[in-house]
MIDOSE-1310 file (N, C-alpha, C; in nm, 2 decimals, decimal comma, always signed):
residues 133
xxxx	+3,32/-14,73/+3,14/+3,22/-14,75/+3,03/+3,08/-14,77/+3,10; +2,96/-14,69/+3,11/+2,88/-14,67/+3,12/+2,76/-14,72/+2,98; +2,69/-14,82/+3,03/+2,65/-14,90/+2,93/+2,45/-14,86/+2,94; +2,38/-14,80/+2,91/+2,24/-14,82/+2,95/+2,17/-14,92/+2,85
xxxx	+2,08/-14,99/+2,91/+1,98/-15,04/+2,83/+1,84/-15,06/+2,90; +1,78/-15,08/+2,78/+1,59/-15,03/+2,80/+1,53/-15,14/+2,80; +1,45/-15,26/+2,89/+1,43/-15,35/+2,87/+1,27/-15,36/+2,77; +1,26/-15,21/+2,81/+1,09/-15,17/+2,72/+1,14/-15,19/+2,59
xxxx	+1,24/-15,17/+2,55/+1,22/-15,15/+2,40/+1,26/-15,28/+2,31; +1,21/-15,25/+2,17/+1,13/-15,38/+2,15/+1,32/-15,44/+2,08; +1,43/-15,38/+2,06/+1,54/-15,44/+2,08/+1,62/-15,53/+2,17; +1,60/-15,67/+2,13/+1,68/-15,72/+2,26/+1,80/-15,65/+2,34
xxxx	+1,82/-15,68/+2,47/+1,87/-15,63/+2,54/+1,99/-15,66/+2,54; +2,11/-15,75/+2,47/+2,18/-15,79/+2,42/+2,24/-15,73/+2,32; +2,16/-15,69/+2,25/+2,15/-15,61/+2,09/+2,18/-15,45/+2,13; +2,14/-15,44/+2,25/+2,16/-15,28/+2,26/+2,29/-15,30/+2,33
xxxx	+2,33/-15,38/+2,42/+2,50/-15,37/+2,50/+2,57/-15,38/+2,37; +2,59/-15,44/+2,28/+2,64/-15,45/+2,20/+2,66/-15,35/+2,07; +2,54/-15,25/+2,04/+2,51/-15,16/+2,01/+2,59/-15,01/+2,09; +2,56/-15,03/+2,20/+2,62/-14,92/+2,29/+2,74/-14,93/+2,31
xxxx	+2,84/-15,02/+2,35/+2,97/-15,06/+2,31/+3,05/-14,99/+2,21; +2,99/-15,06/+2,11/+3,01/-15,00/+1,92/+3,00/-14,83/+1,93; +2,94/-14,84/+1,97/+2,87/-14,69/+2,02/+3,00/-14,56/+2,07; +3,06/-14,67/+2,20/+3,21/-14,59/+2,28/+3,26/-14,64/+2,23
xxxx	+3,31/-14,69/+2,16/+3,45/-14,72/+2,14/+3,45/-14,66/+1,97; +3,34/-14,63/+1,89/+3,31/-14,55/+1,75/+3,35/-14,46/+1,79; +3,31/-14,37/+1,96/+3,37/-14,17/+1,96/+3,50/-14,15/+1,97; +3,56/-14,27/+2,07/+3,71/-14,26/+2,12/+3,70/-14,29/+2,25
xxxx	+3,61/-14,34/+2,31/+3,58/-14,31/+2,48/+3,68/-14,44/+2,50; +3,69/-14,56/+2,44/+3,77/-14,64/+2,44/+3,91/-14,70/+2,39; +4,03/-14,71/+2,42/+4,12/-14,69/+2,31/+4,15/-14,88/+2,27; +4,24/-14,87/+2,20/+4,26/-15,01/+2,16/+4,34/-15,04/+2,24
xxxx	+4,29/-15,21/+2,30/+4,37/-15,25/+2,40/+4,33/-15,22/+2,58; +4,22/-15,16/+2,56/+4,14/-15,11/+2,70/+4,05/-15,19/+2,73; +4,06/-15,23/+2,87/+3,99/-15,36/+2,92/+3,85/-15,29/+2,93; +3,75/-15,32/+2,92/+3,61/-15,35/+2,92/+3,56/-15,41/+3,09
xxxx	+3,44/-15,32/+3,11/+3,37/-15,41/+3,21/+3,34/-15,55/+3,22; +3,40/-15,64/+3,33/+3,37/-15,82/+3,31/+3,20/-15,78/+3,28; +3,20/-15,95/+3,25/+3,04/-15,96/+3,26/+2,99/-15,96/+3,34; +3,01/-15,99/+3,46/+2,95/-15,95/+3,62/+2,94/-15,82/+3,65
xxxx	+3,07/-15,72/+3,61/+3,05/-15,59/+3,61/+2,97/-15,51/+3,55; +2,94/-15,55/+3,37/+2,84/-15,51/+3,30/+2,70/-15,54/+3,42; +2,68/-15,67/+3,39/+2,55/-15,73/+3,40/+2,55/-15,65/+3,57; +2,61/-15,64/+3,65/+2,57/-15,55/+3,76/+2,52/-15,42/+3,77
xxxx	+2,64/-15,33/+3,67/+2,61/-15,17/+3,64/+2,45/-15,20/+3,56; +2,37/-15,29/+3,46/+2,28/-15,25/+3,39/+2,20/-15,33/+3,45; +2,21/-15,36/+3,56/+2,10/-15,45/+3,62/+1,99/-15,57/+3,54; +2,11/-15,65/+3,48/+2,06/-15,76/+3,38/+2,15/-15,86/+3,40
xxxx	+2,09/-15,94/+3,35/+2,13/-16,11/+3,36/+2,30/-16,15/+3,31; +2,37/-16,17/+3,38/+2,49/-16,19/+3,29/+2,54/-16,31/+3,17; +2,47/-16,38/+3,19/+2,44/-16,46/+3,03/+2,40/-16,35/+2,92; +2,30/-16,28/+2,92/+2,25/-16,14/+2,83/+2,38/-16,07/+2,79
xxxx	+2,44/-15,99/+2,93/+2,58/-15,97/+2,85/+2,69/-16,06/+2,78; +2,76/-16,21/+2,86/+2,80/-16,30/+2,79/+2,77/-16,29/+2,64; +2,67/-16,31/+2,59/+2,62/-16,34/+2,48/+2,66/-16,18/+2,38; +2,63/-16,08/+2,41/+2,65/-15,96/+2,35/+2,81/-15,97/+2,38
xxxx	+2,89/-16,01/+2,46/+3,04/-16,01/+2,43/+3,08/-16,12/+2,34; +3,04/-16,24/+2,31/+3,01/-16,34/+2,22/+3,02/-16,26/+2,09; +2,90/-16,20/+2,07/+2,92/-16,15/+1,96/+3,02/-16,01/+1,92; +3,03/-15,94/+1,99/+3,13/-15,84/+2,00/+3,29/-15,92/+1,98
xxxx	+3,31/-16,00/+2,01/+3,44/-16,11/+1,99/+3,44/-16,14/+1,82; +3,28/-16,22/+1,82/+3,31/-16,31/+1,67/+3,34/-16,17/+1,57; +3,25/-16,06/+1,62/+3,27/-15,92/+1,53/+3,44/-15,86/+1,51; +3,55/-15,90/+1,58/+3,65/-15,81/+1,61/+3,63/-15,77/+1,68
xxxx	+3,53/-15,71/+1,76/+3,55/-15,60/+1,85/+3,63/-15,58/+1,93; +3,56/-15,70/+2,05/+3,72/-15,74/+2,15/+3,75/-15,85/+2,18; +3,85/-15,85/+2,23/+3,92/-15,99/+2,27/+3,92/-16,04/+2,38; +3,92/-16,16/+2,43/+3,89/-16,20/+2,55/+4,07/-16,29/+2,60
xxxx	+4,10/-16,22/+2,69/+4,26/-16,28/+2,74/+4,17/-16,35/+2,86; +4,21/-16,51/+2,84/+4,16/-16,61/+2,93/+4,25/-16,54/+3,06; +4,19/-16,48/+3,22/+4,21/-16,46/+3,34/+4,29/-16,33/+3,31; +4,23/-16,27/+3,25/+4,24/-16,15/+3,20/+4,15/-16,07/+3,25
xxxx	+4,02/-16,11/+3,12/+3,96/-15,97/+3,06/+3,93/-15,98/+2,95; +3,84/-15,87/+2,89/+3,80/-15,85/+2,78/+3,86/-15,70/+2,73; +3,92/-15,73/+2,61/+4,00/-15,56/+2,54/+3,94/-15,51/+2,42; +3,95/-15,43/+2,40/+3,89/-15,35/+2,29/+4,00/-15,37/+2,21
xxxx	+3,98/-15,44/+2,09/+4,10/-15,48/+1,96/+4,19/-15,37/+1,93; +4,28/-15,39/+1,85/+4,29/-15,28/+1,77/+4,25/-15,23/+1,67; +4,17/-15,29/+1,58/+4,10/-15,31/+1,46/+3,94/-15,23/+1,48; +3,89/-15,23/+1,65/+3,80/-15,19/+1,69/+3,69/-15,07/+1,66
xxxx	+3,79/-14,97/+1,64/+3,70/-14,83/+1,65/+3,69/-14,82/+1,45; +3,80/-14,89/+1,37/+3,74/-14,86/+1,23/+3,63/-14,95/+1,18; +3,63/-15,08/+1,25/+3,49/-15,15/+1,27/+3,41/-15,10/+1,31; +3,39/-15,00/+1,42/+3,25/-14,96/+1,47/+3,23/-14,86/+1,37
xxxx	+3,32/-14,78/+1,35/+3,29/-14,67/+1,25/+3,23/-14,72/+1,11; +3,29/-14,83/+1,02/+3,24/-14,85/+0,93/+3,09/-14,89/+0,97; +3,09/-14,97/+1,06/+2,99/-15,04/+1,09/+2,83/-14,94/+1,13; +2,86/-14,80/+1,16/+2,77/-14,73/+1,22/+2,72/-14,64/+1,10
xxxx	+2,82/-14,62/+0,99/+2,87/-14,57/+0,91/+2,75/-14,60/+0,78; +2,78/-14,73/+0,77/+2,67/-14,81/+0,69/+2,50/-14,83/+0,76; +2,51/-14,83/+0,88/+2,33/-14,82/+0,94/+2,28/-14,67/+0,96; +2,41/-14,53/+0,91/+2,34/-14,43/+0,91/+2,30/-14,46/+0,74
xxxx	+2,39/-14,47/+0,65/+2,35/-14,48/+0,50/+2,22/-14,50/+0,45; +2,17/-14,69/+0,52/+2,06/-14,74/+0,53/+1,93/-14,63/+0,54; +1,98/-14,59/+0,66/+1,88/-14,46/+0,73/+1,83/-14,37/+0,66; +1,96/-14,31/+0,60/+1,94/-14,23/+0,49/+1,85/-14,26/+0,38
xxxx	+1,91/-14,38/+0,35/+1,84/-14,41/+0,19/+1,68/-14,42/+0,21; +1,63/-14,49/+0,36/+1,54/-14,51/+0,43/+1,43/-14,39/+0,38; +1,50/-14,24/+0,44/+1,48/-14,11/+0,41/+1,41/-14,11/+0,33; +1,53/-14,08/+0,19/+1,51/-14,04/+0,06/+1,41/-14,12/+0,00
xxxx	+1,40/-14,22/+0,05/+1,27/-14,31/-0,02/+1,17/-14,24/+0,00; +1,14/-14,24/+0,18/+1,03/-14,15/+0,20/+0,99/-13,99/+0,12; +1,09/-13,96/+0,17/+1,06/-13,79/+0,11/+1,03/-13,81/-0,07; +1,06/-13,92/-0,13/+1,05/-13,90/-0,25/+0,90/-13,95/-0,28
xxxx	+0,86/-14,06/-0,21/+0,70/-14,11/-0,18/+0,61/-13,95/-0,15; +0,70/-13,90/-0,07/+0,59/-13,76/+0,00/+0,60/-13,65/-0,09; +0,71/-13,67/-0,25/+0,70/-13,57/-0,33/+0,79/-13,47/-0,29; +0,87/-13,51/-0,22/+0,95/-13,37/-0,16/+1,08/-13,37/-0,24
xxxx	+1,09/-13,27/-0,31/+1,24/-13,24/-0,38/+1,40/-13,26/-0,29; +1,50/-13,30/-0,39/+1,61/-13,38/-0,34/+1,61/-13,25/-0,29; +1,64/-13,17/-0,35/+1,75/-12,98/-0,32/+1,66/-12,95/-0,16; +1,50/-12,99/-0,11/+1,47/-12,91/-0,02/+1,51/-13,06/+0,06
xxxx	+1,53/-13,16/+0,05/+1,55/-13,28/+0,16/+1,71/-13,25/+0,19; +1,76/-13,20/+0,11/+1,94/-13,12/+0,14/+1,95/-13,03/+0,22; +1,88/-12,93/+0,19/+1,89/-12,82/+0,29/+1,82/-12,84/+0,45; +1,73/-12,95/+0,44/+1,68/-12,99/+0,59/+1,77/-13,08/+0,66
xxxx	+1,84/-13,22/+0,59/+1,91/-13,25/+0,63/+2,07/-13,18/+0,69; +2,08/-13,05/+0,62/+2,17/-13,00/+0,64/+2,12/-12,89/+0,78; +2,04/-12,84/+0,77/+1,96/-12,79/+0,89/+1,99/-12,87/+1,03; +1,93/-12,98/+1,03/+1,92/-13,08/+1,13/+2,09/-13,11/+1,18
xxxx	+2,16/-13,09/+1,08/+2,32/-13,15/+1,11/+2,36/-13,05/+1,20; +2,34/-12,90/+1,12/+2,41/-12,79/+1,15/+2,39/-12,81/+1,31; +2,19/-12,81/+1,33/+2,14/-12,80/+1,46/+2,20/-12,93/+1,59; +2,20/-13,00/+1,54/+2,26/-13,14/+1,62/+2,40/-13,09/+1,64
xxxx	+2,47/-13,12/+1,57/+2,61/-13,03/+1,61/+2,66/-12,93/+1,71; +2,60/-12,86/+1,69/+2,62/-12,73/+1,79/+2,52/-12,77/+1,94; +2,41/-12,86/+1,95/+2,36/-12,89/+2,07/+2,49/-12,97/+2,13; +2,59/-13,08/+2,04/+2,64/-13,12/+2,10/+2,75/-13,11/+2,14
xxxx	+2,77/-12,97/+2,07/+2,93/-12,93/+2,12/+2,88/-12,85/+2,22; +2,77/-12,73/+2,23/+2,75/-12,72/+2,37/+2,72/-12,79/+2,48; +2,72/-12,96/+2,46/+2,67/-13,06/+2,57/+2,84/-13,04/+2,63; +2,91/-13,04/+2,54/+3,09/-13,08/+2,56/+3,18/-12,95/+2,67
x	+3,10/-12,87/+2,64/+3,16/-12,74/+2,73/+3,11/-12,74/+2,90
């Protein structure tokens, strides 16, 4: 698991491990029951404080995410990836609705914010199936 975070951006840095996480384990990169980098191992790969990760596995825990086996490890639940999914699921919606507000403020018709939205999907898609080959 390859974790990046940006300390420029104005997201705590906690907020984005935890984010990014939700992130792998929402595509499949993670299965349920797959140990996770310790927090030394995080906090070393992202060159940040390991309390900063502690804390985003804190909350990744209280979330379901994963589970922490005392002299273990930390696992990815089983419960995991329909959590992240719902979870990512509902802050695209937001997004969306986000959108439609706008485009409706800027006067733009539902049927032409459809066909751009569907533009953009088509175009994202196919960039990222050819990222996969």
């Amino acid at each position: 698991m390859n974790i990046r975070v940006d300390p420029s951006l104005s997201v705590p840095v906690f907020q984005q491990i935890v984010d990014e996480v939700k992130s792998v384990i929402a595509r499949g990169a993670c299965a349920p029951g797959e140990m996770i980098p310790s927090v030394r191992q995080m906090a070393a790969q992202a060159l940040i404080n390991p309390n900063t990760v502690a804390r985003a596995y804190r909350d990744l825990e209280r979330e379901g995410i994963v589970t922490t086996r005392r002299g273990l490890g930390v696992f990815v639940s089983e419960s995991a990836a329909k959590l992240c999914r719902n979870g990512r699921r509902e802050d695209i919606r937001a997004k969306l609705e986000d959108i439609a507000a706008e485009a409706r403020r800027a006067g733009i018709p539902g049927a032409e914010l459809r066909e751009e939205i569907e533009r953009v999907l088509t175009e994202a898609y196919a960039r990222a199936k050819t990222k996969e080959k």
